[in-house]
C-alpha positions in Angstrom: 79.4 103.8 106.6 80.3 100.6 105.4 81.5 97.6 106.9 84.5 95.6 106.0 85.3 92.0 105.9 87.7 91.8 108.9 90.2 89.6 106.1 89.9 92.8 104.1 90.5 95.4 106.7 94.7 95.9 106.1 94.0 95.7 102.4 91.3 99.1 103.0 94.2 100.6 104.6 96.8 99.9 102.3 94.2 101.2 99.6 93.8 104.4 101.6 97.6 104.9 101.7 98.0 104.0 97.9 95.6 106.7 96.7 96.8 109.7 99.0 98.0 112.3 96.9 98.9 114.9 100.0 98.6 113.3 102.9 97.9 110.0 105.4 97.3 110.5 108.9 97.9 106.9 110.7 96.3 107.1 114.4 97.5 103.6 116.1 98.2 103.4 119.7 100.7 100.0 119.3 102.3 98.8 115.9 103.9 95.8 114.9 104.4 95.6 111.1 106.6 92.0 111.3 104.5 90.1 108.4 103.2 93.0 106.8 105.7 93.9 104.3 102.6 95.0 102.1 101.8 97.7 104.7 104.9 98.9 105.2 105.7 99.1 101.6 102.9 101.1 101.0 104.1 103.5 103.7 107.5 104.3 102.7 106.4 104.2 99.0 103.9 106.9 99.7 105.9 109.0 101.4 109.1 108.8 98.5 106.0 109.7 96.5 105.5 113.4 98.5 102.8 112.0 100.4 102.7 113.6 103.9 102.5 110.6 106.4 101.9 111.1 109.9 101.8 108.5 112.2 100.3 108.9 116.1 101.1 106.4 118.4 100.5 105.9 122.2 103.2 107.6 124.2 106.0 105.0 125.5 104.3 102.0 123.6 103.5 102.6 120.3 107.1 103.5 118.9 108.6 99.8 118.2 107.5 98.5 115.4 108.0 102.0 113.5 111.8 102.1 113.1 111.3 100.8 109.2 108.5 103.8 108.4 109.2 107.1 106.5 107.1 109.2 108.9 106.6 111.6 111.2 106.3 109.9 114.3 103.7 111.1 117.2 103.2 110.0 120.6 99.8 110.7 122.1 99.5 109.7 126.1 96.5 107.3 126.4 96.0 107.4 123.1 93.5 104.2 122.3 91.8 105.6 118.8 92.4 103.9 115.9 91.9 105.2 112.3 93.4 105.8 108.7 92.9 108.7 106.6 94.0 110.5 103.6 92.7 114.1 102.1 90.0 112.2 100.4 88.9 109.1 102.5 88.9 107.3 106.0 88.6 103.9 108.0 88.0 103.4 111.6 88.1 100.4 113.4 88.8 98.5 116.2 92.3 96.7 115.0 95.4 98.3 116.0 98.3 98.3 113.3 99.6 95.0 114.9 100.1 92.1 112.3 97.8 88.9 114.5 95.2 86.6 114.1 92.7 89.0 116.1 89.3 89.3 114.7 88.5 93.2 114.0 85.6 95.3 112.7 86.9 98.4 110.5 84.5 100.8 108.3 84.5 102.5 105.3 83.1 106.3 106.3 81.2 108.3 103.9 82.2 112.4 103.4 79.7 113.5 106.7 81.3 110.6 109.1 85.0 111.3 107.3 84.8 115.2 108.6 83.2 114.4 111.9 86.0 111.5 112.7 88.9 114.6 111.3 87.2 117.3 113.8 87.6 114.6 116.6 90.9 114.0 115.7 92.1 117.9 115.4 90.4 118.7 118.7 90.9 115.6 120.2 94.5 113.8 119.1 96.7 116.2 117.4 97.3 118.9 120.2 98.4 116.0 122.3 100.5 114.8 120.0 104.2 115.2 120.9 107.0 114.8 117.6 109.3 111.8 118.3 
């Protein structure tokens, strides 16, 4: 695991997003994109790419913000996770995809962490997960 200079933590993302080939699973419980035109490019571009992006959000809270995103949109109930991964690599953290001055930790996983954080999510987030 590695850790990430909070200042560097949306551009991690963003790098996560920009070397998908297949997929990016986004796991935010709120979203607010306003500022982050980076971010949001990075979305839509992936997706006009063929890039499979799905986006979990908390259930009756998380969905403003995503009206500008080429995704398939999730609502999880109580969903508080928060993580970013593609076929290939992963970041967790404690920032929510919510454009603020908040200080945030976020990490870099390595191949072991990366399949234990995707078993969490399968058991854990996707069957809960209800298409918007």
């Amino acid at each position: 695991m590695k850790l990430v200079k909070p200042t560097e933590s949306i551009d991690t993302i963003i790098s996560v997003i920009e070397n998908a080939k297949e997929f990016v699973v986004l796991v935010s419980p709120y979203t607010d994109l306003n500022g982050w035109e980076n971010l949001k490019n990075a979305i839509n571009n992936a997706s006009a790419k063929g890039v499979e992006i799905r986006y979990y959000v908390r259930e009756e809270e998380g969905v403003p913000g995503t009206e500008e995103l080429d995704v398939t949109l999730f609502e999880v109930p109580n969903l508080h996770s928060k993580m970013f991964y593609s076929e290939n690599e992963a970041v967790i953290g404690s920032a929510h995809l919510k454009y603020n001055e908040d200080i945030n930790w976020t990490y870099i996983l390595d191949k072991h962490e990366y399949d234990e954080m995707k078993s969490f999510f399968e058991k854990n987030i996707q069957p809960l997960g209800i298409k918007k």
